[in-house]
Backbone as JSON Lines, residues from 0, in Angstrom:
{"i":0,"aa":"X","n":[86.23,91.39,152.93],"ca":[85.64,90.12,152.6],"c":[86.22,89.05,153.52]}
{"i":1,"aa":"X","n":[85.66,88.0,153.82],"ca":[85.78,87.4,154.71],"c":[86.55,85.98,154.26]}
{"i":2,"aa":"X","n":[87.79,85.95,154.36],"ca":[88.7,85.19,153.27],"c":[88.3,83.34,153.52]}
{"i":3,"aa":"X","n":[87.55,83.28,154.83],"ca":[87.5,81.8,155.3],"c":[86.35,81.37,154.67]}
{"i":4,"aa":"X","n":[85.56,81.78,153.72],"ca":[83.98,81.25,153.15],"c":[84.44,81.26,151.54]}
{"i":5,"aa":"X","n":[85.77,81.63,151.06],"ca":[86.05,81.35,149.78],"c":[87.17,79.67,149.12]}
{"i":6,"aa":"X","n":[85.92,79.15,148.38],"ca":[86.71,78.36,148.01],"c":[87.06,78.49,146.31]}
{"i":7,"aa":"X","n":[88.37,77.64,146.2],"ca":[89.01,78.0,145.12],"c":[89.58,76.29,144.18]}
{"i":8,"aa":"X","n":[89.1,76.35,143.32],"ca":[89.14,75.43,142.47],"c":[89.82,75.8,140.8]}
{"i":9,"aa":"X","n":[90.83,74.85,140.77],"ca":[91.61,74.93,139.32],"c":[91.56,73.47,138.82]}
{"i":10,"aa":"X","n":[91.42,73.34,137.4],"ca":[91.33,71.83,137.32],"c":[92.1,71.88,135.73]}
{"i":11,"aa":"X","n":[92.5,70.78,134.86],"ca":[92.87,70.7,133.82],"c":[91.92,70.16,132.92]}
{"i":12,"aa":"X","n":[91.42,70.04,131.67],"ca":[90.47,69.76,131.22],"c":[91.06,69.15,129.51]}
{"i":13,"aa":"X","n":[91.28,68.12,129.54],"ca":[92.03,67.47,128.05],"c":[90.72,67.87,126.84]}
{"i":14,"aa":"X","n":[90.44,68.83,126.17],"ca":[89.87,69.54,124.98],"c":[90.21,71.11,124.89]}
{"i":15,"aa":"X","n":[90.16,71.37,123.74],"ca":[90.26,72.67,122.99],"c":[89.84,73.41,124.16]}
{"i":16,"aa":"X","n":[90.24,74.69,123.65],"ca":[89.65,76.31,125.03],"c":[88.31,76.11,124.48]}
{"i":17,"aa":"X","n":[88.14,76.4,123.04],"ca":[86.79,76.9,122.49],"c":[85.84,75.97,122.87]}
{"i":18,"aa":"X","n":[85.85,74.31,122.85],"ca":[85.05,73.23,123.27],"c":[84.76,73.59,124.59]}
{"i":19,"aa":"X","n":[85.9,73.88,125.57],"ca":[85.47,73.88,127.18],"c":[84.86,75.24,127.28]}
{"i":20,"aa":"X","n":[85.2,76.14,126.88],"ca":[84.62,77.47,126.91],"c":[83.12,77.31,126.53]}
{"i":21,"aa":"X","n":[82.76,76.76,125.83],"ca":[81.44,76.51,125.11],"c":[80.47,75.52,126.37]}
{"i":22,"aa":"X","n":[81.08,74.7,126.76],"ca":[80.4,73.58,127.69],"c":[80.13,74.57,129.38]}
{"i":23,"aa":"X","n":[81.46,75.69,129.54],"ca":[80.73,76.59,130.61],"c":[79.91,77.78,130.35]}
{"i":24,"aa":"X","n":[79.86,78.09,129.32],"ca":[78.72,79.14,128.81],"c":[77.76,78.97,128.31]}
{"i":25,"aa":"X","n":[77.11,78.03,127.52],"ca":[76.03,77.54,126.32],"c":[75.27,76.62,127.7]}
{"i":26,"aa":"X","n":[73.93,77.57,127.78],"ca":[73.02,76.52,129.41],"c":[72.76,75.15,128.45]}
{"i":27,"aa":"X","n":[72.63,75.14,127.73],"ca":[72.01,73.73,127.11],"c":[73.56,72.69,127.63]}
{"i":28,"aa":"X","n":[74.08,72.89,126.69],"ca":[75.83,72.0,127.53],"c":[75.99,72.05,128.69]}
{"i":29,"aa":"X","n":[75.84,73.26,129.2],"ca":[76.31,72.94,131.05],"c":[74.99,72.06,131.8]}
{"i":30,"aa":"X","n":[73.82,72.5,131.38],"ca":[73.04,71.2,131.85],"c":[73.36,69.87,131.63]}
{"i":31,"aa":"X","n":[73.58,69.83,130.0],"ca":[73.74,68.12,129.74],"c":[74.84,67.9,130.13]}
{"i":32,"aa":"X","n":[76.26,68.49,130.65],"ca":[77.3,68.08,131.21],"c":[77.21,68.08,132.42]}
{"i":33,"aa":"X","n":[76.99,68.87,133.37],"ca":[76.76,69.14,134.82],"c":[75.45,68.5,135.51]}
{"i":34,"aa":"X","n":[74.29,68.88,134.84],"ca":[73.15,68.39,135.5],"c":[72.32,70.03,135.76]}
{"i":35,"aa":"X","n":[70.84,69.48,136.47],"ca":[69.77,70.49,135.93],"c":[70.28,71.91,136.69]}
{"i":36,"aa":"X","n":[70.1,73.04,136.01],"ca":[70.1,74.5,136.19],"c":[69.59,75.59,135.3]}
{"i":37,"aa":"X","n":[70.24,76.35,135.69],"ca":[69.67,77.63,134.8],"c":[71.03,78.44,134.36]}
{"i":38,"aa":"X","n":[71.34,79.46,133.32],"ca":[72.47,79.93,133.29],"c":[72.37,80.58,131.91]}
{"i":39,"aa":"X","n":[73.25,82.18,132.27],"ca":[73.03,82.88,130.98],"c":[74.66,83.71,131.13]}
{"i":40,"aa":"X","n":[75.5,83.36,130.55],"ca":[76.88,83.56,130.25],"c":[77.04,85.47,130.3]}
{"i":41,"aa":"X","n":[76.46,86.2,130.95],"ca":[77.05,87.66,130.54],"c":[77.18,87.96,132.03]}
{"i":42,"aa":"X","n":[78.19,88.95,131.73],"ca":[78.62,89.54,133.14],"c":[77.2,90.24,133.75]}
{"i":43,"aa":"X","n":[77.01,90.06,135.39],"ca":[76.13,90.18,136.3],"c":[75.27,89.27,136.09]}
{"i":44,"aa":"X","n":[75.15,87.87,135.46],"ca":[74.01,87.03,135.08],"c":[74.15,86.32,136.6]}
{"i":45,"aa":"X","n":[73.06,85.77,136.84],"ca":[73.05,84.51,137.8],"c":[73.02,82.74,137.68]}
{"i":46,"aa":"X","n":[73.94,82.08,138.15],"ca":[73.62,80.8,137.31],"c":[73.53,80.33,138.42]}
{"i":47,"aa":"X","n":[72.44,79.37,138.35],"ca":[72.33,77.64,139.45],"c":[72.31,76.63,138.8]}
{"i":48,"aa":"X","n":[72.91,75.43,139.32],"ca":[73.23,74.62,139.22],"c":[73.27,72.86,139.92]}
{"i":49,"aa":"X","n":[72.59,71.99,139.69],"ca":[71.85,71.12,140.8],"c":[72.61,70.12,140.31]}
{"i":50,"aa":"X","n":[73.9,69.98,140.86],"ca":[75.08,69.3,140.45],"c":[75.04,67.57,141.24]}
{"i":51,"aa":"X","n":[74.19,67.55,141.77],"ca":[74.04,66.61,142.73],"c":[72.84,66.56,143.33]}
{"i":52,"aa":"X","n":[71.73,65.59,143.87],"ca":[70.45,66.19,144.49],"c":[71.23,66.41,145.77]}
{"i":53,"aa":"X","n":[70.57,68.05,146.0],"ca":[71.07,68.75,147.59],"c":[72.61,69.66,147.16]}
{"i":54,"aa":"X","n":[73.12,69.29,145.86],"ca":[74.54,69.92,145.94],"c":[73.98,71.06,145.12]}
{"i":55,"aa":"X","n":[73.64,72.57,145.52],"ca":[73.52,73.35,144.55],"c":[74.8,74.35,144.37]}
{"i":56,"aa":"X","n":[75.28,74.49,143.45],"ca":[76.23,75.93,142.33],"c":[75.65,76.84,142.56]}
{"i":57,"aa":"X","n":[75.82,77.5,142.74],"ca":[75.36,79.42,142.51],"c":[76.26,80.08,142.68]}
{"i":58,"aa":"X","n":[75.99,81.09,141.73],"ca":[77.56,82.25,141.52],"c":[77.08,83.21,140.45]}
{"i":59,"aa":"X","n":[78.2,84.13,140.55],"ca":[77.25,85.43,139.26],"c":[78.55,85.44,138.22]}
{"i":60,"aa":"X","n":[78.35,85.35,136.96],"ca":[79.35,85.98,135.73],"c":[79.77,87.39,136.35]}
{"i":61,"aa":"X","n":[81.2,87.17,136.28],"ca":[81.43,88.53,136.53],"c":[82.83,89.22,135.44]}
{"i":62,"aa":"X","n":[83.04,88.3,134.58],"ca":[83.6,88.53,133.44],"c":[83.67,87.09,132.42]}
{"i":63,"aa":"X","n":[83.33,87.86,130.78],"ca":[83.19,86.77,130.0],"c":[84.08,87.17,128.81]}
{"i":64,"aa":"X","n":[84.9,86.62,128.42],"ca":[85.7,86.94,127.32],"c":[85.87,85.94,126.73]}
{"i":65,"aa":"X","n":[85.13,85.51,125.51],"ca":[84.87,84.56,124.59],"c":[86.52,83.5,124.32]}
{"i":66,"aa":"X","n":[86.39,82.48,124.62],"ca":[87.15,81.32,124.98],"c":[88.94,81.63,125.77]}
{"i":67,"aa":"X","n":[88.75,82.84,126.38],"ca":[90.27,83.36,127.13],"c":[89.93,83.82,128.74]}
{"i":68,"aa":"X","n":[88.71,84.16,128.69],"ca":[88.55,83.9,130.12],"c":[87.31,84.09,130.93]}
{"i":69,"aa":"X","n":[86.6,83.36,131.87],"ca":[85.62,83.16,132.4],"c":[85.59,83.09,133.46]}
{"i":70,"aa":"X","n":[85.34,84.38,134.46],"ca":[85.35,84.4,135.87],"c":[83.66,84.94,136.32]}
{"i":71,"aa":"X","n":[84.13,83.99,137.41],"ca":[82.37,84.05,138.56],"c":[82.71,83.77,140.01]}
{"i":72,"aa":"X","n":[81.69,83.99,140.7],"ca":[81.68,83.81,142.15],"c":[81.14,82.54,142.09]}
């Protein structure tokens, strides 16, 4: 894999796991928090994301473990 096209983001988030866990999995919340997309929380799903006009998200679930951990590309 080509280590120079990966970026890596950690952030802190002042609410509960279960609240933030809920706002990146539930498409209805990540739209009204983020802005317009599509998104279905199970591993191999595809989500986009139109975070900005011209800024698009895309990445795949690639593990979901109900409010302990949530990894994607």
């Amino acid at each position: 894999m080509d280590r120079k096209n990966i970026i890596g983001s950690e952030f802190t988030i002042g609410a509960d796991a279960a609240m933030v866990f809920a706002f990146f999995t539930d498409p209805q919340r990540l739209i009204r928090w983020i802005g317009l997309g599509t998104a279905r929380s199970r591993p191999g799903e595809i989500f986009v994301v139109d975070i900005n006009p011209g800024w698009i998200a895309r990445g795949e679930f690639k593990e979901v473990v109900p409010v302990t951990r949530l990894a994607c590309t």
